[in-house]
N, C-alpha and C positions, 0 to 999 in steps of 0.2 A: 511495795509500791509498784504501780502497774499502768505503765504507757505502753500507745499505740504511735507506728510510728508514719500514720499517715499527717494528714496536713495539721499545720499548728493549730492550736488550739486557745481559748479565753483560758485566764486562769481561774476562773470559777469551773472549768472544765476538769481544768488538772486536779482543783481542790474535791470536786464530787468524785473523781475515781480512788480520790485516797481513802485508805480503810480511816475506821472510826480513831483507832489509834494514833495513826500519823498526822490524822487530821486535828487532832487536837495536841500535837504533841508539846505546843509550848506551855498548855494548861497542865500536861503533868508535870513537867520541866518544873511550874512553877510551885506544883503542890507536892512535889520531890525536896525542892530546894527550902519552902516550909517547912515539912514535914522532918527535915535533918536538922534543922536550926528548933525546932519544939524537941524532939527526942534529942538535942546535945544541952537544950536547959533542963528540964522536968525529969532527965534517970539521972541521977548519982554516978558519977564514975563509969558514965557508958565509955567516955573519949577515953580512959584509961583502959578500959575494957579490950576497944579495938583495936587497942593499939598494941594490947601485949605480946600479939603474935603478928610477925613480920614478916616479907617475903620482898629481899633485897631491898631495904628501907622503907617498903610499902605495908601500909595495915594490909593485912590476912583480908580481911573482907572485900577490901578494895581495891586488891588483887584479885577477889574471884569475880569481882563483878567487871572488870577488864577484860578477863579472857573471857565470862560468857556473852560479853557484848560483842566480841571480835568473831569470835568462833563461827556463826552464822552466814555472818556477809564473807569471811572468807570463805566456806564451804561453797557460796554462790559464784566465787570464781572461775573460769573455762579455762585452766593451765595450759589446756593445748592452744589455747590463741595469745600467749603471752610470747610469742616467738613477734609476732604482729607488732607488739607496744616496744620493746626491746627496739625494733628496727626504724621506727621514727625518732629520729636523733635530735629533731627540734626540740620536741617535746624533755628527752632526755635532758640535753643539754641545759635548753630552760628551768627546768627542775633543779639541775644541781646551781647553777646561778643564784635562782629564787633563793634556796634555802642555804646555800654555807657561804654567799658571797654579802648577796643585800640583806636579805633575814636578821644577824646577826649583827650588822651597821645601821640597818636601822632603829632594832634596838639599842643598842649601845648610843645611839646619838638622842634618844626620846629618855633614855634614862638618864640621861646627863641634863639636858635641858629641862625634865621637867622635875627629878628627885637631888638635883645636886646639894642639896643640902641635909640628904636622908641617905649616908653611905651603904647601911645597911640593907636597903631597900631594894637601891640602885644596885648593887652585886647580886642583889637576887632577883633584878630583872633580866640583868645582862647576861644570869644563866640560862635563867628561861629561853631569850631568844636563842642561847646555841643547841638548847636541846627540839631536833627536830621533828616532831608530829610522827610516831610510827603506831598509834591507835585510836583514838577516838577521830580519827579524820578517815578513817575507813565507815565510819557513822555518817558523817556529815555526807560524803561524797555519795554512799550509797543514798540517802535521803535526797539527796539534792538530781540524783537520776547521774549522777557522774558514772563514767569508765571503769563498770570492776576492776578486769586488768591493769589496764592503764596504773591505779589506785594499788592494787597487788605490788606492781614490779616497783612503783616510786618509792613504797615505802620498805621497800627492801634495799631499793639502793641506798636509801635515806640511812639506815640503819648501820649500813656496808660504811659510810661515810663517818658514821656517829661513833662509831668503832674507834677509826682510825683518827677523826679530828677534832673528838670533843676537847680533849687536855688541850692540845694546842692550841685553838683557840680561845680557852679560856686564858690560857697563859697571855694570847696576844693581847685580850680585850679587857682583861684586869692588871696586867702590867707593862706589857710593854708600847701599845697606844696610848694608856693616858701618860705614860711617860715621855714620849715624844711630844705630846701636846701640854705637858707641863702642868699634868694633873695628880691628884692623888692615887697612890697604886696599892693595889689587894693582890692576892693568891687565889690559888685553888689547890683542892689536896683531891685528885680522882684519878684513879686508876683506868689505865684502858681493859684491864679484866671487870672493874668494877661495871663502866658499859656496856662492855660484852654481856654479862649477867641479867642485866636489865631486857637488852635486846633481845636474848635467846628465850628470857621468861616469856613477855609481853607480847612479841613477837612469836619467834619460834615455837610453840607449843600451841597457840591457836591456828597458826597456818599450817604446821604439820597436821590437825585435826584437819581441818579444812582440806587439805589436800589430800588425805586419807579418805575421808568421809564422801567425795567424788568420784577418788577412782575406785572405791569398794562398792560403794552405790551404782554407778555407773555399771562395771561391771559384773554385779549382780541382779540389778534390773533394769538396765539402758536408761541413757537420757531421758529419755520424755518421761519415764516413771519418778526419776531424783529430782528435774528439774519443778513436775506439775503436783510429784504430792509431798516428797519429801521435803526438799525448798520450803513449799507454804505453814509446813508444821513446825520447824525449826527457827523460822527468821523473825516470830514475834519475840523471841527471847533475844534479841538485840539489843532493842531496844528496852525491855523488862532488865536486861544489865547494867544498860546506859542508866536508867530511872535510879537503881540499886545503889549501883557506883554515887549517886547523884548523893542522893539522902546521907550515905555514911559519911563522904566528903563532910558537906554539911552539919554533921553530927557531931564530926570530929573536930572541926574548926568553928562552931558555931559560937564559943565561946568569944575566941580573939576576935571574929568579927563585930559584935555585937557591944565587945568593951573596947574594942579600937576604929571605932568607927570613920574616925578624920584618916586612919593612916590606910585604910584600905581604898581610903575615896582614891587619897593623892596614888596610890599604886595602882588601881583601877585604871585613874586616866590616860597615862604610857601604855599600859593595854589597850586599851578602846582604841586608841590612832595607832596602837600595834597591826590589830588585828585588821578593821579598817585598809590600812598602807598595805599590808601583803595581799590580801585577796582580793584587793584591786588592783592592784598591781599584776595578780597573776591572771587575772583575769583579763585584763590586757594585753599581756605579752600571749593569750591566748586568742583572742581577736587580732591581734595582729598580722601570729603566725597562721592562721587558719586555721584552727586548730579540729573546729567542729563544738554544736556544745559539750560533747561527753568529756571528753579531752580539756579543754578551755574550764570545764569546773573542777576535772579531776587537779590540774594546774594550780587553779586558786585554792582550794581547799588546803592542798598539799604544803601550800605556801606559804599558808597563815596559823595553822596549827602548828599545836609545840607539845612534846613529851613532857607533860608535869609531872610523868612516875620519876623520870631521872633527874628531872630539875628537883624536885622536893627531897628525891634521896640524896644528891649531892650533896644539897645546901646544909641537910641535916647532919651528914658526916662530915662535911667540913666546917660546920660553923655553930655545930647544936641545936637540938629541934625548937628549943623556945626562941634561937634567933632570928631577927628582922627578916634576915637571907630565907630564912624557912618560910616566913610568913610570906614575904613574896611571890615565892612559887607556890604557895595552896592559894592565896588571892588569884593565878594564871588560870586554872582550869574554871573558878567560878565565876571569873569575869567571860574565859571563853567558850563557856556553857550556853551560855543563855544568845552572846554576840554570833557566834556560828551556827545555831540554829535559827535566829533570825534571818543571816545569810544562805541559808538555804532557800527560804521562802523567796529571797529577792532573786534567786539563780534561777528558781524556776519560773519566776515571772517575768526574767530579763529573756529567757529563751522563747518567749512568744514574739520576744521583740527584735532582738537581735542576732536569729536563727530561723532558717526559713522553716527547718523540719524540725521533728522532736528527735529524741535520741532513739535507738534503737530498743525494739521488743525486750523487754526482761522480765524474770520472774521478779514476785512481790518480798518486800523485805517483810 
């Protein structure tokens, strides 16, 4: 995706510089998300298929389509200006607020108010929200013209965090809150090795590409060579992984959704005002601070995304993949498929409105 960063611009402007791909990209989105609900009716035992090979609770497939989604936008990262995002402490700080203080209570309060009669459901919202966005929101934000950087370091802190307070908080938010509040209380059985593993997968192995892939390019053939030809030859497979990723989802769940159709609505809807509440939310605590737009989307984005590799693996190791809790978390991503790419098109057309300049020169994803 390719902006210029003189005076703003119509958003029929932004939309004629986007490639053919981008520009269409919720019509693949949607013939992605058909196309894995036809191939999980019509082949026999595909969902069994993909699933028999795993990689830390994840279908094989769905793992590789994560890392080749990630791999690209991180390769487009400038590591040497992440000394820059590091040192804005608003941004920082806001961040870690967004995501382990409000994030996390606001789900827990939209699960209780709208599944309180659906325990299973509701514990597998409430995990959702503790697991914090460290991949597909490096999609959105790139799309959305967000802060490489900025989007690099968040979701590494994010991770650095996810590390250290996922157990805990789950403890807090299935037993010991609603037992203050004189509600019914659940468990959780996760290991902080167990998200470490997730982290270092999903993470860690596309960013070390990524960071290799720069400073071997770099220098091998300087900036301008990696930024003007390599960059353009690698970043349509971002998106080609996001699509991939899309389908097998769909392939693999198409069943449940299709024979459980009331229960996906009622779980859909605490997402939608999930997703909704945080990147408005973030998006305001980024208009507030100043943030600029690149920063102010990298914020929301960051905000409102959730890790459905370790929510879906949790739930399934602690609760069994045919339960409710499971089903929950594959409902997250395909509710916030379709909601955060919409969100994208409104960022880019809220920054004609409520930003004087466009964001700065970048190469195209």
């Amino acid at each position: 995706m390719t902006n210029t960063p003189t005076a703003v611009s119509a958003p029929g402007a932004v939309a004629a510089r986007l490639s053919t791909l981008d520009r269409f990209l919720p019509v693949w989105i949607g013939v992605a998300m058909v196309a894995g609900l036809l191939l999980g009716r019509i082949v026999p035992g595909l969902g069994s298929t993909l699933s028999a090979v795993a990689v830390d609770g994840i279908s094989l497939p769905i793992a590789i389509g994560l890392l080749v989604m990630m791999y690209p936008v991180l390769a487009k990262v400038r590591y040497d200006q992440l000394d820059e995002v590091t040192a804005d402490r608003k941004l920082m700080v806001s961040s870690l607020v967004l995501n382990w203080i409000i994030g996390p209570a606001v789900m827990f309060t939209l699960a209780w108010l709208l599944l309180a009669d659906l325990p299973e459901y509701r514990t597998g919202l409430i995990i959702v929200g503790l697991a914090r966005c460290i991949a597909m929101v490096i999609i959105w934000n790139d799309l959305a013209c967000g802060d490489r950087e900025a989007a690099a370091v968040l979701v590494a802190l994010n991770s650095l965090f996810q590390v250290a307070m996922f157990a805990v908080l789950g403890w807090f938010y299935l037993s010991v809150l609603p037992g203050w509040l004189g509600l019914p209380q659940t468990g959780i059985d996760v290991s902080p090795w167990q998200i470490a593993k997730s982290v270092l997968i999903f993470l860690g192995i596309p960013l070390l590409a990524g960071y290799l892939s720069r400073r071997l390019g770099e220098r091998a053939k300087g900036r301008h060579w990696y930024e003007s030809r390599f960059l353009p030859r690698i970043g349509p497979w971002a998106l080609y992984g996001l699509l991939f990723t899309i389908v097998i989802l769909f392939a693999l769940q198409g069943h449940q959704i299709i024979s459980r159709p009331w229960d996906v609505v009622r779980i859909a809807v605490p997402l939608l005002a999930y997703f909704a509440i945080m990147w408005a939310g973030g998006y305001a605590v980024g208009l507030l601070l100043r943030l600029g737009y690149a920063r102010t989307t990298t914020l929301a984005f960051t905000a409102a995304g959730n890790n459905f590799e370790l929510a879906i693996a949790v739930a399934i190791a602690t609760y069994g993949i045919s339960s409710g809790q499971a089903l929950a978390g594959v409902v997250g991503p395909l509710i916030e498929v379709p909601v955060l790419i919409g969100l994208v098109y409104v960022s880019l057309a809220l920054r004609t409105r409520l930003f004087r300049t466009e964001p700065r020169s970048r190469s195209p994803i």
